[in-house]
C-alpha positions in Angstrom: 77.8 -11.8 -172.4 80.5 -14.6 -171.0 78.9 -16.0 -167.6 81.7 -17.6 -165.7 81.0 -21.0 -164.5 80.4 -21.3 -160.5 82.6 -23.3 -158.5 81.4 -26.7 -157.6 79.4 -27.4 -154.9 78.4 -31.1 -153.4 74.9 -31.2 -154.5 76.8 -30.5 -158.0 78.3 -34.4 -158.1 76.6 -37.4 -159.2 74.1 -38.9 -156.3 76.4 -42.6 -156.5 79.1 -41.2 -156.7 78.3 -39.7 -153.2 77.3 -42.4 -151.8 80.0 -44.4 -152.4 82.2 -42.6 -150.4 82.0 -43.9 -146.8 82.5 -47.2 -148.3 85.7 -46.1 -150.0 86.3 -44.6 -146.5 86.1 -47.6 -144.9 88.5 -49.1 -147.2 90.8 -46.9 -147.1 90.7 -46.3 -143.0 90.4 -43.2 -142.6 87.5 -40.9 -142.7 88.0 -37.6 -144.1 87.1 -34.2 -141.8 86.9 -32.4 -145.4 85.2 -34.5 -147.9 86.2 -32.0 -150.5 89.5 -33.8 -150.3 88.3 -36.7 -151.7 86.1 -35.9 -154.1 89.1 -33.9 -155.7 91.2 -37.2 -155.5 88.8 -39.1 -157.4 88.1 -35.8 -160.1 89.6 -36.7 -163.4 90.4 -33.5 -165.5 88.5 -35.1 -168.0 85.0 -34.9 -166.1 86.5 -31.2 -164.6 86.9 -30.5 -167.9 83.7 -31.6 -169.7 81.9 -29.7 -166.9 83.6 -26.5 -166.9 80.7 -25.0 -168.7 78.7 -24.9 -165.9 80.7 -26.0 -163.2 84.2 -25.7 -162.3 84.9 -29.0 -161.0 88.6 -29.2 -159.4 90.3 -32.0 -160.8 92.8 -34.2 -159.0 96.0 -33.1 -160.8 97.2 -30.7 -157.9 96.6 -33.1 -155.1 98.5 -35.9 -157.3 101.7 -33.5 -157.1 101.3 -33.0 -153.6 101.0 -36.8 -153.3 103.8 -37.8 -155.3 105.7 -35.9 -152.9 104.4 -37.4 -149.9 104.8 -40.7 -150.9 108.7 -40.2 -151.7 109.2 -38.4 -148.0 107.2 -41.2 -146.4 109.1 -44.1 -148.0 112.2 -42.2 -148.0 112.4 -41.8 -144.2 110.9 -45.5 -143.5 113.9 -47.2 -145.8 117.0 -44.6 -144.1 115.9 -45.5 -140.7 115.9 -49.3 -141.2 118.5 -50.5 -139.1 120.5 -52.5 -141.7 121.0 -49.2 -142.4 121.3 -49.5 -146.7 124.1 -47.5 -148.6 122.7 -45.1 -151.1 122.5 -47.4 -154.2 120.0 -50.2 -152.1 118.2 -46.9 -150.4 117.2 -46.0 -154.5 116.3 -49.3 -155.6 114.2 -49.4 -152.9 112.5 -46.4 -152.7 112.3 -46.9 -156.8 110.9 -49.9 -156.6 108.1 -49.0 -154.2 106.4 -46.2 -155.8 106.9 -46.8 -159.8 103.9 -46.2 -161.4 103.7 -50.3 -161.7 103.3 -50.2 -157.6 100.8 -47.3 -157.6 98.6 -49.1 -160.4 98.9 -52.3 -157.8 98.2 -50.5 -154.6 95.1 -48.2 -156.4 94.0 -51.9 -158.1 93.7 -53.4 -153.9 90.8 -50.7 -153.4 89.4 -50.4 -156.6 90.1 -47.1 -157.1 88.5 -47.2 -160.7 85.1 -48.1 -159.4 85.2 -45.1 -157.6 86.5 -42.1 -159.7 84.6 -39.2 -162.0 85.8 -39.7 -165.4 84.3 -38.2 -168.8 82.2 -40.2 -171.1 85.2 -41.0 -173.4 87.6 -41.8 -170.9 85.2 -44.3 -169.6 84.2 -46.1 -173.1 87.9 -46.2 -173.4 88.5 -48.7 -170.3 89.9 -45.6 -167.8 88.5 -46.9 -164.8 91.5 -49.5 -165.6 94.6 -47.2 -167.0 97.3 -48.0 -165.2 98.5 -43.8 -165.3 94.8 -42.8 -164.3 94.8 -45.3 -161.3 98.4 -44.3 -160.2 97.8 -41.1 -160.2 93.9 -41.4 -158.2 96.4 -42.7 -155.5 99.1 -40.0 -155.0 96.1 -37.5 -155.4 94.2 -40.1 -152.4 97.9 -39.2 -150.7 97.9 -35.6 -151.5 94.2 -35.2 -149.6 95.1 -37.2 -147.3 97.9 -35.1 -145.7 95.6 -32.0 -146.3 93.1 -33.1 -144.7 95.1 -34.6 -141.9 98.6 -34.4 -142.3 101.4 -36.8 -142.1 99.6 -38.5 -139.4 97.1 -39.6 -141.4 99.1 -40.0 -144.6 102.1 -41.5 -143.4 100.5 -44.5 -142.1 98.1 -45.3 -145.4 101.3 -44.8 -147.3 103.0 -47.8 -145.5 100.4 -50.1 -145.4 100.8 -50.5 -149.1 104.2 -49.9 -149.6 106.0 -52.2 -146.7 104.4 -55.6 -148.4 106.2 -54.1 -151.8 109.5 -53.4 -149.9 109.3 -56.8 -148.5 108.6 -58.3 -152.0 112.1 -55.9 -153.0 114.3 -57.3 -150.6 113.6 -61.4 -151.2 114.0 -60.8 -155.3 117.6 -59.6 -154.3 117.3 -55.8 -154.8 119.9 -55.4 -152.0 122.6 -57.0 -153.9 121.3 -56.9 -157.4 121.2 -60.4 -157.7 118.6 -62.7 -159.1 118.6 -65.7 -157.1 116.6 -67.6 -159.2 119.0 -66.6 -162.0 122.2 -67.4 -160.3 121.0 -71.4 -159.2 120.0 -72.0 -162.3 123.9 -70.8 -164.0 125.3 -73.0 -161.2 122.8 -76.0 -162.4 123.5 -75.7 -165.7 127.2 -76.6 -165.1 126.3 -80.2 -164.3 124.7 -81.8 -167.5 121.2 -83.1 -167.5 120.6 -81.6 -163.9 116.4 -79.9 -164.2 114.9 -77.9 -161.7 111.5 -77.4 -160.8 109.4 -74.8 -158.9 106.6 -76.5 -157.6 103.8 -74.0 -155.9 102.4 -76.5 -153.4 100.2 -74.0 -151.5 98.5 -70.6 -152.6 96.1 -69.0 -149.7 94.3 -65.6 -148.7 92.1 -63.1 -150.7 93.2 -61.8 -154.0 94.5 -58.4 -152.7 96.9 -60.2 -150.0 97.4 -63.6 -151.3 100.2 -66.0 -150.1 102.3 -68.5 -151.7 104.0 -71.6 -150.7 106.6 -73.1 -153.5 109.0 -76.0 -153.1 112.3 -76.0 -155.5 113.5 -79.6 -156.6 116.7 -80.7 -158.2 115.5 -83.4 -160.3 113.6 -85.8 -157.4 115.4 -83.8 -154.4 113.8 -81.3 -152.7 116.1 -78.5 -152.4 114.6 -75.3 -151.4 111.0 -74.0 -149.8 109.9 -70.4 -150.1 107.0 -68.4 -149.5 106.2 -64.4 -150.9 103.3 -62.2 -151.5 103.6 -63.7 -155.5 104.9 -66.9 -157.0 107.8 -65.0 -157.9 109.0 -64.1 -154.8 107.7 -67.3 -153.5 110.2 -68.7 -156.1 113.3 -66.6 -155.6 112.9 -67.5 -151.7 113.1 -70.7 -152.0 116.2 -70.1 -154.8 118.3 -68.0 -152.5 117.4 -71.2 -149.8 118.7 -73.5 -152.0 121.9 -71.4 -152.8 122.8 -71.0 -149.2 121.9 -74.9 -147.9 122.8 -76.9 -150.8 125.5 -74.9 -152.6 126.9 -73.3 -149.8 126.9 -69.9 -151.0 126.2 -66.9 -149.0 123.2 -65.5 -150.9 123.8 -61.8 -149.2 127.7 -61.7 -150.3 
């Protein structure tokens, strides 16, 4: 005779992994009414699934779709009402740009998302507490609780305190425009023979999940350009799209 397996209860999860959660709480800001919520955000279907004999574990897969959805609505909404007010092409680049699965991985890598999720034993020899599609996922299935447990009140605002530092990120590496500044000073540089520029990061500051960056641009000895970004890159093409506007004249939004 078949015995069906017994839904999971909380006495059912591993003691650390239990404990762990206020301090993931913390991190994340918001404490969760219905814990359920975010134990089923950080339930891989591997774990569900190697328990299902005994347990049936839900696994995070549902609350990921309902995330994924979230996330676009939230950012959506946040980009149309800017006031520059973006045509459509900008608004997709943006929006794009801002929840890839590269930005996930980034924003689920700033809480350490990993430490804290239920994978199986294989998953784990095989370095998925690092997986770039495990992580992004954990984080639209965070979402997905999130707004369950609170709605957009509570996921709205999580949603935008990673994402805004991205879309700020977008907008100096010339997303608007589809230009590349750094790109476009060094086609006019190259016009003038033996002319060398250098990006020189002269000040780097702040933890690792919210660093800062300081870079000066020179055109051989003459300093042409400062910048500062969230990475050396956009750092880089800051100082770039200064040095196009000051020094060359051009008007780096045309």
């Amino acid at each position: 005779m078949t015995i069906e397996a017994r839904c999971a209860q909380r006495k059912d999860y591993p003691a650390r992994f239990l404990e762990r959660l206020p301090e993931l709480m913390e991190k994340i800001g918001y404490t969760f009414r219905e814990e359920r919520y975010l134990r089923t955000a950080l339930t891989h279907s591997s774990f569900a699934n190697e328990k299902r004999g005994k347990v049936r574990s839900e696994h995070n897969e549902r609350q990921e779709f309902l995330g994924d959805s979230i996330l676009s609505a939230v950012v959506s909404e946040h980009i149309f009402a800017d006031p520059h007010a973006y045509p459509e092409g900008v608004l997709t680049r943006l929006r794009a740009g801002s929840v890839s699965a590269d930005a996930l991985f980034e924003y689920a890598r700033e809480l350490s998302l990993g430490d804290y999720m239920l994978l199986n034993h294989g998953l784990e020899e095989s370095g998925g507490r690092t997986q770039k599609n495990v992580l992004a996922d954990c984080f639209e299935a965070l979402i997905g609780g999130m707004f369950l447990d609170g709605g957009m009140e509570a996921a709205a605002p999580f949603v935008l305190r990673f994402a805004l530092p991205r879309l700020r990120a977008l907008v100096a590496d010339g997303v608007l425009h589809d230009r590349d500044y750094k790109s476009l000073l060094q086609e006019k540089v190259q016009t003038s023979p033996g002319e060398k520029l250098e990006y020189r990061t002269v000040e780097a500051s702040g933890p690792d999940h919210d660093k800062r960056f300081r870079v000066e641009l020179y055109l051989n000895s003459n300093r042409v350009g400062e910048g500062k970004g969230h990475s050396k890159r956009e750092a880089e093409q800051a100082a770039a799209r200064e040095a196009l506007m000051t020094w060359f004249g051009e008007a780096a939004e045309n």
